[in-house]
N, C-alpha and C positions, 0 to 999 in steps of 0.2 A: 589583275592582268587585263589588259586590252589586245583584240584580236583584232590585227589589221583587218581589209575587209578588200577585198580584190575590186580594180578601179573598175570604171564602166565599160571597159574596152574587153571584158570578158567575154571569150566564144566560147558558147557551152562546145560547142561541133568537135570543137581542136580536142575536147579534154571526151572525148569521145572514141577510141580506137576500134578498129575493125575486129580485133582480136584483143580478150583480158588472160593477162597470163602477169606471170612477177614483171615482168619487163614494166610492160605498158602503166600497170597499177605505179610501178615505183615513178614512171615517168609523170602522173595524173596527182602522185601526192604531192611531188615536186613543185607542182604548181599550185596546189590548194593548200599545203600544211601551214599558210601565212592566213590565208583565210577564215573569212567570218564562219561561225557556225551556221549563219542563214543562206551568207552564200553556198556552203556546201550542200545543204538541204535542197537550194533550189537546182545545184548539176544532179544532183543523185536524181531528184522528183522528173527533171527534163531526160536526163539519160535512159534509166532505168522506168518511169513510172509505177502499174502496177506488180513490176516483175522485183516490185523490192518489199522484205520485210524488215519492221520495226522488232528489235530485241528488247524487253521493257521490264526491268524488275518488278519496277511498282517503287523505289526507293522514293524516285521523285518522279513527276510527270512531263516532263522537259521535250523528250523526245513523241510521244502522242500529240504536244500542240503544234512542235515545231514542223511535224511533217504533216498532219494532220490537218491544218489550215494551210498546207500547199496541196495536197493528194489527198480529194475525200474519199474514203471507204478504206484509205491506206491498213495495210493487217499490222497490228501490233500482236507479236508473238509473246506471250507470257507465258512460262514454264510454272506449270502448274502443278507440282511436285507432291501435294497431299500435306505437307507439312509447310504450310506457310500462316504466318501470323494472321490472325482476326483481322487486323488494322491495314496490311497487306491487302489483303483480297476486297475489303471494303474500298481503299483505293485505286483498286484496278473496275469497281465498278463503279466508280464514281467519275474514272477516263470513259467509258464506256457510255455515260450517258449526259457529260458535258462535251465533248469531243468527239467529228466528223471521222468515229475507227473504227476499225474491224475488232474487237479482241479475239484472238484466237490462241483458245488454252491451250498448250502443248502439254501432254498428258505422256507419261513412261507408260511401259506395257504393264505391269503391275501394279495393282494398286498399294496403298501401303501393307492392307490387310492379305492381301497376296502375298507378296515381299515377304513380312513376317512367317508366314508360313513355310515359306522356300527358303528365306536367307536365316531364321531367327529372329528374332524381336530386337529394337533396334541397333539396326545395320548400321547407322551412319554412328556409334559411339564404338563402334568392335571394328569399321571399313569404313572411314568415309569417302573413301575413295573408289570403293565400288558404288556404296550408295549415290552418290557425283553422277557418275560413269552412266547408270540404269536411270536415274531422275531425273538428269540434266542432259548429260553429254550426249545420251543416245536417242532421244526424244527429239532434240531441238538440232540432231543431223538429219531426223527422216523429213521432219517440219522442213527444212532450210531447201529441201530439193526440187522442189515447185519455183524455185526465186533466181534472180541473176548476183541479186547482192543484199546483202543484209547491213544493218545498220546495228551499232550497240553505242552505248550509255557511259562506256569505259574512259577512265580519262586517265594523265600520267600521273599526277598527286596520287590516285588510288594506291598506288605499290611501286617499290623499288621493281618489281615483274613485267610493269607499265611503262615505265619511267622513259619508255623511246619507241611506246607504240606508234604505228604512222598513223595518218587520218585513211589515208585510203591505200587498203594492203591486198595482193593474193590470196585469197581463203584456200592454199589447197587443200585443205584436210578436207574442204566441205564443196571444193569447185566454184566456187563463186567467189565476191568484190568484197571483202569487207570495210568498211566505210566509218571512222569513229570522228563523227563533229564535233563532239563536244574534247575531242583528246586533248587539247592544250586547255580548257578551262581548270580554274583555280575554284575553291568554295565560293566566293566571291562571286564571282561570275553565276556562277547556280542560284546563289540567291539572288542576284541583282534581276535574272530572268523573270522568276515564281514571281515576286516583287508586280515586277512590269507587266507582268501576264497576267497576278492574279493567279497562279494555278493552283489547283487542289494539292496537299502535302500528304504527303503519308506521316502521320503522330508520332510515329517512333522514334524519327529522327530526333525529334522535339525533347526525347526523351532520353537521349544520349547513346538510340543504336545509330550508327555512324555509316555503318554497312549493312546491310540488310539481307540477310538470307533466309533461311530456312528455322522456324521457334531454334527447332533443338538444338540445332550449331549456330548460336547467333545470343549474343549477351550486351551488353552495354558497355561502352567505352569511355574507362575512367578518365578524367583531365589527365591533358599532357599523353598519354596512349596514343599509337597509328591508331585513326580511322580504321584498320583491317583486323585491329588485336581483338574487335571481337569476335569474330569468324574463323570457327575450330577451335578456336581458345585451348590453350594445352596437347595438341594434337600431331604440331608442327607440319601443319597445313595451311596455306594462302591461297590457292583458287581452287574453283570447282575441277576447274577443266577446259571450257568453255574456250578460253582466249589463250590455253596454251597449246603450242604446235599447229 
């Protein structure tokens, strides 16, 4: 896929509104959902500067360089849930010390070893959707309240749930701009970037996790499988929480 790229006659000013609310946001995608991933990078960095945070799995490192080398010290949020792969966390500190970021671990109120003792041992194969709610959903709404607008990693190829997300949407759940650059890339495009950049990989991918969450709910996806069939595998579950409502 190729992503138009908006001509030079771009004003950041115009795509600026006095007020964000669904209106204005729908009026600002309108005019960027044609747009390059860099161009969006660079309205968000000029609009918002430090009042925005980076959403960042760790899957791949795409979003740490792209904003990263436009806003130095920008905060990359990573939910730091207790339960994440060795290879994971290795590459969140490997953003961290090739790239001008902030990491900031977003941590639940309980640790797992807490949790275990309040919910039972584990939560995420008997609830994963409390488990979600406590490690993820609730963690990364207290994080998000310091920000104007937050950025994520999510694209439409991820899920038929995606499939018409905008680039730049109304967060009310959380009050603020959410902002998805990368939402019309294809695989293609992901790799064409790493490629061109150079950027650090998380191994797993390498290894046939396709989506990357949390060890326990997260397997390897067999040929021909969605990209998502490994995440809750059996469960009939497709997102944490995060990107719905």
């Amino acid at each position: 896929m190729t992503i138009p790229a908006l001509g030079g006659a771009l004003a950041l000013t115009a795509l600026n509104p006095r007020e964000w609310n669904a209106e204005t946001c729908a009026e600002v995608n309108a005019r960027l959902e044609s747009a390059s991933a860099s161009h969006i990078a660079d309205w968000a960095v000029a609009t918002f500067g430090q009042r925005i945070g980076i959403a960042c799995s760790m899957q791949d490192t795409i979003l740490p360089h792209l904003f990263g080398t436009r806003l130095e010290g920008v905060d990359v949020l990573f939910l730091e849930t207790g339960y994440h792969f060795t290879e994971t966390v290795d590459t969140r500190d490997e953003v961290a010390r090739r790239f001008p970021v902030t990491i900031v671990d977003v941590r639940p109120e309980l640790s797992v070893e807490e949790q275990d003792a309040q919910y039972g041992k584990d939560l995420f194969a008997r609830d994963p959707n409390l488990c979600c709610q406590m490690r993820k959903v609730d963690p990364l709404a207290q994080a998000l309240s310091g920000y104007q607008a937050w950025v994520t990693g999510a694209r439409r190829v991820d899920s038929v749930t995606r499939s018409e997300m905008p680039v730049v949407s109304w967060d009310a759940k959380h009050g603020l701009v959410k902002i998805n650059p990368l939402a019309l890339w294809d695989d293609a495009d992901v790799e064409k970037y790493q490629v061109q950049n150079d950027l650090p990989r998380n191994p797993l991918v390498a290894q046939g996790f396709l989506s990357i969450g949390c060890a326990p709910c997260t397997r390897k996806v067999a040929p021909g499988e969605d990209a998502r069939a490994g995440r809750w595998a059996g469960q009939g579950k497709t997102e944490c929480g995060i990107h719905v409502g």
